[in-house]
VMD Tcl script that draws the C-alpha trace (Angstrom):
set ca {
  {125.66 113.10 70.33}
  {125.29 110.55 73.21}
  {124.96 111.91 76.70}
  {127.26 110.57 79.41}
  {125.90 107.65 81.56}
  {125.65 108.81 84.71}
  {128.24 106.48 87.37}
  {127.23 107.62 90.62}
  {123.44 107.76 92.12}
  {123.34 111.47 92.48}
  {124.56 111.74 89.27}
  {121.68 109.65 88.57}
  {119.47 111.49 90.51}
  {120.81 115.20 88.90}
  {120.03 113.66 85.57}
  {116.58 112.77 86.38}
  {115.82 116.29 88.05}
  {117.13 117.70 84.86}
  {114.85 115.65 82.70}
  {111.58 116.90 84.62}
  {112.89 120.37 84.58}
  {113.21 120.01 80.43}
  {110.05 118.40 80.32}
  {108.08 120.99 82.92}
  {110.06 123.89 80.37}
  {108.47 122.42 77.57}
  {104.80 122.39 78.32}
  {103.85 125.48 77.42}
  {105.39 125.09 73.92}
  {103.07 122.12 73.73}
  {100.21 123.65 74.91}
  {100.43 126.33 73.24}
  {99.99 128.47 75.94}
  {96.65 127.24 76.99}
  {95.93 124.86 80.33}
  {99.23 125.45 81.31}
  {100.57 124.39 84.83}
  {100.52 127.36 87.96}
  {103.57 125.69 90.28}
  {104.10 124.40 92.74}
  {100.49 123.94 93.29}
  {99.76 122.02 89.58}
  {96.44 123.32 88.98}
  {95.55 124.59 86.01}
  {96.20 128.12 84.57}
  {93.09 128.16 82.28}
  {90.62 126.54 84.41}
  {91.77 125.90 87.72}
  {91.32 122.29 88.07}
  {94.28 119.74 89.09}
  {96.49 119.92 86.17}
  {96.70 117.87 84.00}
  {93.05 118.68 83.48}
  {90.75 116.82 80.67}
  {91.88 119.62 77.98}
  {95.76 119.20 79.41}
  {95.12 115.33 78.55}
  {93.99 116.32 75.04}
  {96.23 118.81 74.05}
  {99.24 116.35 75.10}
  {97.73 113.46 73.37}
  {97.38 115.10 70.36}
  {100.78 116.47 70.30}
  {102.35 112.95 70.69}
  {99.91 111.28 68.17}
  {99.94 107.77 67.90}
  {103.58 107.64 70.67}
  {101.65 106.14 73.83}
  {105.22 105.54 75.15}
  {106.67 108.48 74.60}
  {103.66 110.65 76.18}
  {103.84 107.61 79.08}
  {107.63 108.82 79.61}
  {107.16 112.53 79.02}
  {104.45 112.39 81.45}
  {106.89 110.38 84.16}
  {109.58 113.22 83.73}
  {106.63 116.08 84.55}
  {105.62 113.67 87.37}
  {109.16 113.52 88.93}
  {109.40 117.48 88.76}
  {105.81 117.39 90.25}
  {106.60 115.09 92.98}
  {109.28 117.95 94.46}
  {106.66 120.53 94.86}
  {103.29 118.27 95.92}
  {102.35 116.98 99.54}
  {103.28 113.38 99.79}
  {100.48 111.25 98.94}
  {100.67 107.32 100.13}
  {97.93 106.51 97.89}
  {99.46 106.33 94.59}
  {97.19 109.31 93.72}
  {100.18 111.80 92.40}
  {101.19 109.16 90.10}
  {97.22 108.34 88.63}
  {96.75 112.05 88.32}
  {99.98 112.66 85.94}
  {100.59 109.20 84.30}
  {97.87 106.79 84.39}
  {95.51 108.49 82.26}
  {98.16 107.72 78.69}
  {96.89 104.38 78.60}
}
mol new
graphics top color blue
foreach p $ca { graphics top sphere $p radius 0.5 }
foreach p [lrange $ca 0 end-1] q [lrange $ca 1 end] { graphics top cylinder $p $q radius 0.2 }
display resetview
């Protein structure tokens, strides 16, 4: 089933809050329950460091195997939910600590 396009930009913008809420839903299923996110601070439940910390990283890697791009745009939707509870940065730091590191 195809979802509906969305026509209007909050539409748009309800569609795109929806995908990070999906995607934030879903982490602990792929984490198994380990170095999980504490919101809306996004440090780390196991260790305490800024999530996604270095086991985060591996755990979500693994998970997506050889899909770069589709950890890249699972990792934007978790950014955009991330983005509503962190302080604005100017730096592009928010977006190197949640994307970047797929490469």
């Amino acid at each position: 089933m195809m979802s509906e396009v969305p026509t209007t930009v909050r539409a748009a913008q309800e569609a795109e809050r929806e995908r990070g809420r999906r995607a934030v839903d879903a982490l602990d299923r792929r984490l198994d329950g380990q170095h999980t996110p504490r919101r809306p601070q996004w440090d780390c439940g196991g260790c305490g460091a800024d999530w996604p910390c270095a086991p985060a990283q591996v755990r979500l890697a693994e998970a997506h195997g050889r899909d770069r791009i589709g950890l890249a745009m699972y990792m934007g939707a978790v950014y955009a939910a991330a983005v509503n509870d962190l302080p604005v940065t100017t730096s592009g730091e928010t977006w190197t600590r949640f994307v970047s590191w797929v490469r």
